[in-house]
C-alpha positions as CSV (number, residue, x, y, z in Angstrom):
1,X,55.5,52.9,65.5
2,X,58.4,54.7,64.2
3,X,59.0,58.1,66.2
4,X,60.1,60.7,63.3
5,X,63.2,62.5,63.4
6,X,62.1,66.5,62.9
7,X,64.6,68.8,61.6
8,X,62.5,71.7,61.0
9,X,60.0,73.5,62.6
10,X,57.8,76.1,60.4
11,X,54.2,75.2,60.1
12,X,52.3,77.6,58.1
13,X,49.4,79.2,59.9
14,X,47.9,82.1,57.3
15,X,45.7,83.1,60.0
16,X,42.5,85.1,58.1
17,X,39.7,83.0,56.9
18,X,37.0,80.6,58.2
19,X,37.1,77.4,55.7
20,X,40.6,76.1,56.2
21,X,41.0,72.8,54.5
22,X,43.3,69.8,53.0
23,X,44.6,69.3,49.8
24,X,47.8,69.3,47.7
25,X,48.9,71.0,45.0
26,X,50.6,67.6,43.4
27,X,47.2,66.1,43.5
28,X,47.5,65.8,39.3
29,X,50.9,66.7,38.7
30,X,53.6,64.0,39.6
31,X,56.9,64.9,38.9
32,X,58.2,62.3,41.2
33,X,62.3,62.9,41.4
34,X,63.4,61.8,38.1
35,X,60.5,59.6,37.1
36,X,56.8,59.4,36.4
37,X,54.6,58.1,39.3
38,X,55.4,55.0,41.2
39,X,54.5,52.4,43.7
40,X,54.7,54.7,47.6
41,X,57.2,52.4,49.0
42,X,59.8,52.7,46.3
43,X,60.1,56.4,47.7
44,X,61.3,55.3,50.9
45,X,64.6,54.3,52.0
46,X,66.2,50.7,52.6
47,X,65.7,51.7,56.4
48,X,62.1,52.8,55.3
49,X,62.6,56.4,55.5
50,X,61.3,59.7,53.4
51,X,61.1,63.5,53.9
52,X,58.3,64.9,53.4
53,X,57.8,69.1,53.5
54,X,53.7,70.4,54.3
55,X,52.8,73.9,54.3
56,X,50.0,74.2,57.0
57,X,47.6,77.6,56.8
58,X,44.7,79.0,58.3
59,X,43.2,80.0,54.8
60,X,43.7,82.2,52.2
61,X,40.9,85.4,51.9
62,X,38.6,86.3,49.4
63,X,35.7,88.7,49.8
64,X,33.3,86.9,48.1
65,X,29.2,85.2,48.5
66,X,27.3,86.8,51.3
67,X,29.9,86.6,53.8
68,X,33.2,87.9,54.6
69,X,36.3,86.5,56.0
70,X,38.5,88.2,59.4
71,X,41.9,87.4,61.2
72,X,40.1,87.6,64.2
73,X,42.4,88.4,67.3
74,X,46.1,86.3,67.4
75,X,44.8,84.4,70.5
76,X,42.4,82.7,67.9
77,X,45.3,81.9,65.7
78,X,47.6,80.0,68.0
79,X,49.2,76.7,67.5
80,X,50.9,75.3,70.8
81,X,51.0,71.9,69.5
82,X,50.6,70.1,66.8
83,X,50.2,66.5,65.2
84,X,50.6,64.8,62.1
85,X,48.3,61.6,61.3
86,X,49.4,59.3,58.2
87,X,46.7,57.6,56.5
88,X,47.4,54.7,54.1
89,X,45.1,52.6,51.7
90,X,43.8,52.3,48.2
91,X,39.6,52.1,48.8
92,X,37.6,55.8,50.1
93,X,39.1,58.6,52.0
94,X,36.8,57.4,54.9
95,X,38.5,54.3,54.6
96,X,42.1,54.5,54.9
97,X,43.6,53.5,57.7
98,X,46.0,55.4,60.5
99,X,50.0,53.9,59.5
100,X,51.4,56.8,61.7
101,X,51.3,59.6,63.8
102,X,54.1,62.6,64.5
103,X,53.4,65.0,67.8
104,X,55.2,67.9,66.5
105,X,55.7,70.8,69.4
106,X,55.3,74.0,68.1
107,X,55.3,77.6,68.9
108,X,53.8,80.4,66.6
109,X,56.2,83.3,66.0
110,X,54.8,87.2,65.2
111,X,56.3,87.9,61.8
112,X,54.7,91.4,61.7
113,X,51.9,90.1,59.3
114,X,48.4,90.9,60.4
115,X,47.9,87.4,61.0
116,X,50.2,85.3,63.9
117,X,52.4,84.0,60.8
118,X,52.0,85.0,57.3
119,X,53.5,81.2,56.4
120,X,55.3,78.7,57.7
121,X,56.5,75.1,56.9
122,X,56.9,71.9,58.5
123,X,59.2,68.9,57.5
124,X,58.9,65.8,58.9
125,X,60.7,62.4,58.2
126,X,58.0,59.7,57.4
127,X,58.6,55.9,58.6
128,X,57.2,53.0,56.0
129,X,56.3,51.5,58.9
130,X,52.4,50.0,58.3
131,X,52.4,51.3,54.4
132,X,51.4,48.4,51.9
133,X,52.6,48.3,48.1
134,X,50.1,50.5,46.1
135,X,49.2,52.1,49.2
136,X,48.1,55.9,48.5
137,X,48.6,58.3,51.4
138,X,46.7,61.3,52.9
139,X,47.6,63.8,56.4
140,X,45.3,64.9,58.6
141,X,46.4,67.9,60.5
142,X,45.5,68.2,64.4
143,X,46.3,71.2,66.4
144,X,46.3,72.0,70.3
145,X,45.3,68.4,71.3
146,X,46.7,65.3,71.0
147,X,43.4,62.7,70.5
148,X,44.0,59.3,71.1
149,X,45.0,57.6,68.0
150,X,46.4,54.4,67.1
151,X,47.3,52.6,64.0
152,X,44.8,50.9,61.9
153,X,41.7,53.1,62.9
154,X,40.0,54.2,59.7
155,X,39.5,57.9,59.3
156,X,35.8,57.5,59.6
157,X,36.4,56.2,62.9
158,X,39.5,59.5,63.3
159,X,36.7,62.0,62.2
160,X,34.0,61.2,63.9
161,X,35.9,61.3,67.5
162,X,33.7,63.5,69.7
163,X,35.4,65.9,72.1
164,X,33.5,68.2,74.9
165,X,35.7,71.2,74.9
166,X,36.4,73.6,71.7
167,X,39.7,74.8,73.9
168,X,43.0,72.7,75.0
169,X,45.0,74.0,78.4
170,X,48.2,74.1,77.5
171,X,51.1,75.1,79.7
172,X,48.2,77.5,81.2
173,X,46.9,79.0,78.2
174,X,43.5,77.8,76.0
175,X,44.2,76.9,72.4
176,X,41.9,76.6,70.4
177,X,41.1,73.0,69.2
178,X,41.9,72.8,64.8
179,X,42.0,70.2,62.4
180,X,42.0,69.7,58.2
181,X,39.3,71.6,56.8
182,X,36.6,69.9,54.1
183,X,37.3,71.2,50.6
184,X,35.4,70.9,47.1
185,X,36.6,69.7,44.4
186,X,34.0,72.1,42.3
187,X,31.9,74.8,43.3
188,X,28.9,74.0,41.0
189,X,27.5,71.7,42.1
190,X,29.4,68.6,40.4
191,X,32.4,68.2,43.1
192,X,33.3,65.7,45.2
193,X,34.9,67.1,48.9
194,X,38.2,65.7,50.7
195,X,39.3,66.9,53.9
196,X,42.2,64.6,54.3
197,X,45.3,66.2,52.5
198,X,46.8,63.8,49.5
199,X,50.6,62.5,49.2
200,X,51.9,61.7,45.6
201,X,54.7,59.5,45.8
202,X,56.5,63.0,44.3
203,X,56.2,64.7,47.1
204,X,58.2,62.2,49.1
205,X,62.1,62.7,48.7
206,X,65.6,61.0,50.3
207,X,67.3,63.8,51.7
208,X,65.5,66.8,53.8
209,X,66.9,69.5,51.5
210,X,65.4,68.6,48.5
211,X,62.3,67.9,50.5
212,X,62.6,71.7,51.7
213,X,63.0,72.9,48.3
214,X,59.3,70.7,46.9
215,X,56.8,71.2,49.4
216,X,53.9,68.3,48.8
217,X,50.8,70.8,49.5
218,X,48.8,72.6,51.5
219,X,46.9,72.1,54.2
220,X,44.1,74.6,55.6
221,X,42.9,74.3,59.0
222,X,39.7,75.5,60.6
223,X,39.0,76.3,64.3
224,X,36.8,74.2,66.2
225,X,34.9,76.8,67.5
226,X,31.7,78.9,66.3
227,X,32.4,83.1,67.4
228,X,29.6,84.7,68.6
229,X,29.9,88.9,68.5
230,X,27.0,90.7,70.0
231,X,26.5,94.2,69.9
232,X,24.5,97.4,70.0
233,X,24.1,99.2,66.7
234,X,25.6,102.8,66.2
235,X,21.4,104.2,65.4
236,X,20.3,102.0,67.9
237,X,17.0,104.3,69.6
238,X,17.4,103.7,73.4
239,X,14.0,103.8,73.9
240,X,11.4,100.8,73.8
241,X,9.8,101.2,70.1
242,X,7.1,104.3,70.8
243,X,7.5,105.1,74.4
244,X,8.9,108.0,75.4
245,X,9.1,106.5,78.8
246,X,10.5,103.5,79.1
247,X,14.5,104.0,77.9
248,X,18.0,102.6,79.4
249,X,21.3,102.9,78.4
250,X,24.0,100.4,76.4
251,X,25.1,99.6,80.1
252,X,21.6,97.6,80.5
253,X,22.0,95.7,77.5
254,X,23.8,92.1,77.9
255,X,24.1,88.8,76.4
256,X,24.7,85.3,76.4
257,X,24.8,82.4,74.0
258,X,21.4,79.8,74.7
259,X,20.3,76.2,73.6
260,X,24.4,75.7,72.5
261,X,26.5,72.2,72.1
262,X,29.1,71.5,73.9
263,X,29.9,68.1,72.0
264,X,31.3,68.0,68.8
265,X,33.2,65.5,65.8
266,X,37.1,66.0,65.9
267,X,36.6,66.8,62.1
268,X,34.1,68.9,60.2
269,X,31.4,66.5,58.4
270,X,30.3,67.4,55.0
271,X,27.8,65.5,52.7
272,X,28.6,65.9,49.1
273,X,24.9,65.6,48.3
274,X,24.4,69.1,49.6
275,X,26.5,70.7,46.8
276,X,24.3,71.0,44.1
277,X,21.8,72.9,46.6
278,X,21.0,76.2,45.2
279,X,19.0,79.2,46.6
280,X,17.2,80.7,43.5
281,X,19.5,83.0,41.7
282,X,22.0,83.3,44.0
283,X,23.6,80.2,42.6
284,X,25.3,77.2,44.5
285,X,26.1,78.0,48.5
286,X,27.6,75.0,49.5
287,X,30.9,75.7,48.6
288,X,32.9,78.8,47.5
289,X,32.8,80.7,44.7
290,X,36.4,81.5,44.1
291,X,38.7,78.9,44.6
292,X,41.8,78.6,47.3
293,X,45.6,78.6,46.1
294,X,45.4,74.8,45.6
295,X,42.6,74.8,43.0
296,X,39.5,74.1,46.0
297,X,36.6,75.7,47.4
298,X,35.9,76.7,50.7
299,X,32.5,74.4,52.0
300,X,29.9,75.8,54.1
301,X,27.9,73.4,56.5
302,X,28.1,70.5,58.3
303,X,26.6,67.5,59.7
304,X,27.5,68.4,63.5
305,X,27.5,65.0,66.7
306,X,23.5,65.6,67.2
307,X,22.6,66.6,63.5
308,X,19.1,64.6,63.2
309,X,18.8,65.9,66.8
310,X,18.0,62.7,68.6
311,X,19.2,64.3,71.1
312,X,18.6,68.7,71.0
313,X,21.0,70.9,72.4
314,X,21.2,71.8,76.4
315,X,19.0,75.0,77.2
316,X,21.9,76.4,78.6
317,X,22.8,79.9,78.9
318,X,27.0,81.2,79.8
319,X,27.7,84.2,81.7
320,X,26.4,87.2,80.6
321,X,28.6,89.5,78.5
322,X,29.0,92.6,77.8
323,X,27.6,94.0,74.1
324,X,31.0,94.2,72.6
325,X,32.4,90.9,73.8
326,X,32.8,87.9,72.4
327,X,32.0,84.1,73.1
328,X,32.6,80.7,72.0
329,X,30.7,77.3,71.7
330,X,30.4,74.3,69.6
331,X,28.5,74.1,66.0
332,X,25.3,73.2,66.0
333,X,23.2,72.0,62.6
334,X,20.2,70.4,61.9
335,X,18.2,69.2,58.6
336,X,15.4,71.7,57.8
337,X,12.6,69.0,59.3
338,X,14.3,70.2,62.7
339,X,14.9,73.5,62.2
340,X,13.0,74.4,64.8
341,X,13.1,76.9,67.9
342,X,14.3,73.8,70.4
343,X,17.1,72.8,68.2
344,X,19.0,76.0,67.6
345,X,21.1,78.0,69.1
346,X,20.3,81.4,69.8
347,X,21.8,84.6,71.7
348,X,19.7,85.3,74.8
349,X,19.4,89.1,75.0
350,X,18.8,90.9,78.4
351,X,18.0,94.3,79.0
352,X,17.2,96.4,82.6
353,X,14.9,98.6,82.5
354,X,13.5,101.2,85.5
355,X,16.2,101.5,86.8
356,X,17.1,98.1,87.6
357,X,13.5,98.5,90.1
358,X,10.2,96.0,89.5
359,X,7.9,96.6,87.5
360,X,4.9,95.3,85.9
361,X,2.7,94.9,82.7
362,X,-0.7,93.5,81.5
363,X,-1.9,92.0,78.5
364,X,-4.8,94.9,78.5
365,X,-2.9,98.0,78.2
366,X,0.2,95.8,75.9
367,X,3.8,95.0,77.3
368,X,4.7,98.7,76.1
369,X,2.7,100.3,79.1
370,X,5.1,99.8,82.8
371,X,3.0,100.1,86.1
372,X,5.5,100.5,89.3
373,X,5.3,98.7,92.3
374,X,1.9,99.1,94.4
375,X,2.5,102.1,97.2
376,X,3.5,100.9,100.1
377,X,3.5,104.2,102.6
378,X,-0.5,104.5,102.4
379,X,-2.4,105.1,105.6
380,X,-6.1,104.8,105.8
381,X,-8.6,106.6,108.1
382,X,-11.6,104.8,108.5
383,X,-13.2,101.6,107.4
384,X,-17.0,102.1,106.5
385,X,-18.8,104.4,103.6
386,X,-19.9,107.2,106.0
387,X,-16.4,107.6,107.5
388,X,-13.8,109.6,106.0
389,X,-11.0,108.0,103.8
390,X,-7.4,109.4,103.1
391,X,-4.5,107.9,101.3
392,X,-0.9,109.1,102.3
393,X,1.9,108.3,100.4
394,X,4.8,109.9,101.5
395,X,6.8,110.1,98.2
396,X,5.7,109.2,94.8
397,X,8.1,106.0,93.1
398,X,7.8,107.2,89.6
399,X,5.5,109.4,87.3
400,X,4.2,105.9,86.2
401,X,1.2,104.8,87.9
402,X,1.4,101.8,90.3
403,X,0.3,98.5,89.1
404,X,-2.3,98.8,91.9
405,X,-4.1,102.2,91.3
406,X,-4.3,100.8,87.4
407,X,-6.1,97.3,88.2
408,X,-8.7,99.4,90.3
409,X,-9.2,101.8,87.4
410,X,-9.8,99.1,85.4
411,X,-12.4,96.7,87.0
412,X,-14.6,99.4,88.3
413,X,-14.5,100.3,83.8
414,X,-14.9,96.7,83.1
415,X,-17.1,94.8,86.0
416,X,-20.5,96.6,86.2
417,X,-21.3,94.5,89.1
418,X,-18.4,95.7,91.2
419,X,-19.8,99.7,90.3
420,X,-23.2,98.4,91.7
421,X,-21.8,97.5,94.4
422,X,-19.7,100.3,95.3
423,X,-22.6,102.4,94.6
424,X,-24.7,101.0,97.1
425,X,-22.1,100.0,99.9
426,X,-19.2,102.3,99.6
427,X,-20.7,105.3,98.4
428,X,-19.7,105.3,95.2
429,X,-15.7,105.6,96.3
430,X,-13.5,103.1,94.6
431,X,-10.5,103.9,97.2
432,X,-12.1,101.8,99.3
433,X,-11.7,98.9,97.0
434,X,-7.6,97.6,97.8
435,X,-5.5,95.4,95.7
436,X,-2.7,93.6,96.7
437,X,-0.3,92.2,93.9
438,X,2.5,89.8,94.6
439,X,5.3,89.0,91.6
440,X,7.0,85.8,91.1
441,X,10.8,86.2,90.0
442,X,10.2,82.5,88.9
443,X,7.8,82.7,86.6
444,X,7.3,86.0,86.0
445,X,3.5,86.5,86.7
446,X,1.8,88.1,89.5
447,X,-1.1,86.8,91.4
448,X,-3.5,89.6,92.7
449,X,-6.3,89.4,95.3
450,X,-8.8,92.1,95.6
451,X,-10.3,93.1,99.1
452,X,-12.5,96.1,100.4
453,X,-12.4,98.0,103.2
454,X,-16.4,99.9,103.2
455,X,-17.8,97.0,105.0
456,X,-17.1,95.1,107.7
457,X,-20.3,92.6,107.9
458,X,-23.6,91.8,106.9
459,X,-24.8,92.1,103.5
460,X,-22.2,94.2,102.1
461,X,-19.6,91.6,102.7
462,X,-21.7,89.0,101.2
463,X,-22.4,91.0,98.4
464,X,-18.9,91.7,97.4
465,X,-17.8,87.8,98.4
466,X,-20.3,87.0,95.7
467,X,-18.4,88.9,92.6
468,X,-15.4,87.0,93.3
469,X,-13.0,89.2,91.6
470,X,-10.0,87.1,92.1
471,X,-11.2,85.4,89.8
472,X,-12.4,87.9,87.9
473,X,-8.9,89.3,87.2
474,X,-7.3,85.9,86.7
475,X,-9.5,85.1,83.9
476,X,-9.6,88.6,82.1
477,X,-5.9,90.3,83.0
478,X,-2.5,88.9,83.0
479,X,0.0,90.7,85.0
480,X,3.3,90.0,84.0
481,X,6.5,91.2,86.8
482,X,9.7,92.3,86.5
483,X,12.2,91.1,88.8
484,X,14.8,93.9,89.3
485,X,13.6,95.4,85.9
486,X,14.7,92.3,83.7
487,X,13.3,91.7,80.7
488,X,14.8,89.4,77.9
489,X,15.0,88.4,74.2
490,X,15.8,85.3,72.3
491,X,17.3,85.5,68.8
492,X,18.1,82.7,66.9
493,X,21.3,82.8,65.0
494,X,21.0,82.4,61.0
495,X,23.5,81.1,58.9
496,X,23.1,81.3,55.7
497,X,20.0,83.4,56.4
498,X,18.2,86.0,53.9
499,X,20.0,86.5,51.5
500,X,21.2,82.8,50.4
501,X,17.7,81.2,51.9
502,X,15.9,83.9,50.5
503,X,12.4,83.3,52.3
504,X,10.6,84.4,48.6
505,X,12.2,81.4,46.9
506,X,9.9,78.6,48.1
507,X,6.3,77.8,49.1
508,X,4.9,80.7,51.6
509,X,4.8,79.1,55.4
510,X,1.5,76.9,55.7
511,X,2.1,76.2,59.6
512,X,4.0,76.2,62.7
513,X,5.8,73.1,62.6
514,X,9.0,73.1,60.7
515,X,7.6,70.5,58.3
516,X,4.8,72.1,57.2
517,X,6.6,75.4,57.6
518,X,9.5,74.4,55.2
519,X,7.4,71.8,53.1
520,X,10.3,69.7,53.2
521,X,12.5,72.0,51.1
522,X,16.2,71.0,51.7
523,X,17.2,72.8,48.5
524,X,16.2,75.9,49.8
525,X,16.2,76.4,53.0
526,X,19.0,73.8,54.5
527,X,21.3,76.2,56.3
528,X,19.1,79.4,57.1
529,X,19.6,78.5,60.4
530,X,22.3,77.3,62.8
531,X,26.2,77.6,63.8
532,X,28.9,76.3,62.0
533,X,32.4,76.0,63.2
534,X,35.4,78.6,62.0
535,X,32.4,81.4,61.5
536,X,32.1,84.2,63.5
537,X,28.5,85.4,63.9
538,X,28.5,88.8,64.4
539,X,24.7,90.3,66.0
540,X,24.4,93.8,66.0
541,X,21.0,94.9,67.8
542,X,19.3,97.9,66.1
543,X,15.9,98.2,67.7
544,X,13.6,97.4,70.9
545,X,10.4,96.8,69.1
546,X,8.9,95.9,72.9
547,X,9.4,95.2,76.1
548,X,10.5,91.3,76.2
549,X,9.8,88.5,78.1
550,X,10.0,89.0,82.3
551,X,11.4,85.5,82.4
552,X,14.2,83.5,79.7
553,X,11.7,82.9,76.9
554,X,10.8,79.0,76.6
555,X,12.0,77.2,73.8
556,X,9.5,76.2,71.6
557,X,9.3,73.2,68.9
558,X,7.4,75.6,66.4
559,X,9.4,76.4,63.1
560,X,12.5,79.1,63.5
561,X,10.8,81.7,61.2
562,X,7.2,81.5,63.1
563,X,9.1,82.4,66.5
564,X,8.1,85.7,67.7
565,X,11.4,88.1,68.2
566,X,11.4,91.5,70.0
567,X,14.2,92.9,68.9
568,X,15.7,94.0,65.3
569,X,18.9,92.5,64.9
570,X,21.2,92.3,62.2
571,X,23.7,89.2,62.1
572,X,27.1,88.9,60.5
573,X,29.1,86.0,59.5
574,X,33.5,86.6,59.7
575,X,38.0,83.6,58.2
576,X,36.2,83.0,60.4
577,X,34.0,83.2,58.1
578,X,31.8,86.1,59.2
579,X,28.2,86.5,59.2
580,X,26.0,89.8,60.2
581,X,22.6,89.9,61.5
582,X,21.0,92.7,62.7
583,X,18.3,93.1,65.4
């Protein structure tokens, strides 16, 4: 393979948008050098060389559809590295074939835009080396790693390389991972989409200056990555919805993303098939609804390495973050027959509460009512009815009552048998009936056992054998505990969401599964849920509605829309394309 000679080194990285992809702006105008259009090869030397000039963004901006576009930070904008693939052939973009590739180091310069460069250009000199007669040619675009690829592999086969990591180490610093963006050809509906950029034979010149002087195109990149923003709101009431007890601070709140991929294609898939999808009368949201510099749109989902979800993502959670922060992972899509709690990725929400001390609820009272720990400084004097009784607790935990004093409150309202007996073998004083309560960090519940202390033998311990109020309470109560005052929330991210799957534009949900839940409805609702890559998803929590789950919530295969969340969240999508969703 011939090794090209660069002379030039100015790649253009607009870096601002989320849908960055390839296409040329001599796609219909040929003005080959002094002639119309002509066979590739007679553009190449004797020696089988041509210069070839490539302007190489990360997007232009528009504010436009639901979502809006950012810069993002410069560390998100880097290029370290970058190479070139040549594709050759005269069938489907998918199959042309690799002729070349050019590793081109290269270092992105500040030029006091707002974005890492406002533009830059790259010239390379091409080899004929692999190119047929009548041979068309296309570039593909790869920055921050260098994929293993040889000559003769289709770019089905290049594009549908899977890589594990959304970063590249390089020279000590993570890049992120880019590559040629999918573009339409229309917006309504009618388009076809290319991600590969085309070559005209016009573009391809004899000397490097006049190659300088035409550039062949464009070429818009997008990250690898899906952004994940979560914060709290600036109304956000820090208090659990209607308590006037139970509040906590923006310091209790953090986050992490859950049930994420970590495996994705080296290239963004698209289906044409989804363009002519609508959402009611909020047109076509498959593509863009201004178009780019070059005359294409912008697309707006994809077919990600586990899409028909043979295989559902990890239920994984990362470190926790602060609310504020920012994290990273992998897109992750799914057709609506799976859009269902197990398949989607979600922020995992925890919150401390108390004080970072246990603490317990029950079903009974609802998860809005906190019972402390049980007291453990009491002294008792005396064991039968006739004796005296005291209870010494030599300081008070909380003004909330302990989860032990509440449980006897409630069986001696609720078990008439247990007030007979107390009546008749412990003088009518419940403080002689104890409970012990034991929490599981594990799973969250707490077993209690219920004992007395009035009797010692005989009938009386018969008697109260025979109400079996273990079981009792089992059956009747649940007692959920708090490890260290941790409770959490699941939210599952949307991405086109409300207002381009409106919920009100197809059937209402008849059931839990996704299938019945959706009806089958690709037209509408493909895309309400799930991460694409080069959007940031920004969730900004409003509201605690209740107190959440004492352990990570289990995932569920019940539809997205019929799984319970405790929080009100409002999400965000940012060039990275950005999308809002609040909570």
């Amino acid at each position: 393979m011939y090794n090209p000679y660069l002379r030039t080194l100015s790649l253009a990285l607009l870096a601002t948008s989320l849908l960055l992809a390839g296409c040329s702006s001599h796609d219909e105008d040929y003005d080959c050098p002094n002639e119309q259009p002509q066979d590739i090869l007679s553009c190449f030397s004797a020696d089988g060389k041509a210069w070839l000039t490539l302007d190489i963004n990360l997007s232009d901006q528009h504010q436009t559809r639901a979502v809006t576009f950012d810069d993002g930070t410069a560390g998100e904008q880097a290029v370290k590295s970058l190479t070139l693939v040549l594709f050759h052939g005269t069938g489907t973009e998918d199959a042309m074939q690799v002729a070349s590739t050019y590793n081109v180091g290269y270092e992105a310069e500040a030029d006091g835009h707002v974005q890492v460069t406002s533009h830059s250009r790259r010239t390379i000199q091409l080899s004929a080396d692999n190119l047929n007669s009548g041979d068309n040619l296309a570039i593909l675009a790869i920055a921050n790693v260098s994929p293993a690829i040889t000559a003769g592999q289709t770019f089905a086969e290049v594009k549908s390389v899977t890589l594990s990591s959304i970063t590249n180490n390089i020279s000590g610093t993570d890049y992120f991972i880019m590559s040629n963006s999918p573009l339409a050809t229309n917006n309504d509906g009618t388009g076809t989409v290319i991600t590969l950029m085309p070559i005209s034979s016009a573009s391809l010149y004899a000397s490097e200056s006049q190659a300088e002087s035409n550039p062949a195109g464009q070429i818009y990149l997008e990250r690898a990555a899906v952004k994940v923003t979560v914060d709290t709101h600036a109304s956000l009431d820090l208090r659990v919805a209607g308590n006037t007890n139970i509040d906590f601070t923006r310091a209790d709140m953090q986050y992490s993303l859950y049930n994420y991929n970590t495996d994705y294609y080296l290239v963004r898939h698209f289906d044409d098939s989804w363009l002519p999808y609508n959402a009611s009368s909020t047109g076509y949201r498959f593509a863009e609804t201004v178009a780019l510099s070059t005359g294409k749109y912008r697309t707006y989902w994809a077919t990600d390495a586990n899409y028909d979800n043979s295989s559902t993502p990890d239920a994984l959670f990362k470190q926790w973050q602060a609310m504020g922060a920012s994290d990273y992972c992998a897109e992750n899509t799914f057709a609506v027959s799976h859009m269902q709690d197990d398949c989607t990725t979600s922020v995992l929400v925890r919150l401390q509460l108390n004080g970072g001390n246990n603490f317990y609820t029950t079903n009974v009272t609802g998860s809005d009512v906190i019972y402390q720990e049980p007291a453990t400084t009491i002294s008792e004097e005396g064991t039968s009815a006739n004796q005296s009784f005291a209870r010494r607790r030599s300081s008070e935990v909380s003004t909330a009552k302990p989860i032990d004093e509440y449980l006897r409150e409630w069986l001696w309202q609720t078990n008439s048998d247990l007030r007979n007996w107390v009546r008749t073998y412990a003088a009518g004083e419940t403080k002689h009936i104890k409970i012990a309560v034991l929490g599981n960090s594990t799973t969250g519940l707490a077993t209690v056992s219920v004992t007395q202390t009035a009797q010692t033998s005989g009938a009386g311990v018969t008697a109260f054998e025979a109400l079996a109020l273990d079981t009792y309470l089992a059956n009747n109560i649940v007692v959920n505990y708090y490890h260290q005052g941790y409770c959490y929330y699941r939210v599952p991210i949307k991405h086109f969401g409300d207002e381009l799957t409106p919920w009100a534009s197809a059937p209402a949900m008849t059931g839990t599964t996704p299938a019945a839940a959706y009806a089958g409805d690709e037209a509408n609702y493909l895309g309400r849920y799930g991460v694409v890559r080069n959007n940031w998803y920004t969730i900004s929590i409003r509201r605690v509605t209740h107190v959440g789950s004492p352990v990570i919530p289990a995932l569920t295969q019940n539809a997205d829309d019929q799984v319970e969340q405790l929080l009100n969240a409002t999400l965000t999508i940012k060039s990275w394309t950005n999308h809002n969703q609040d909570m």
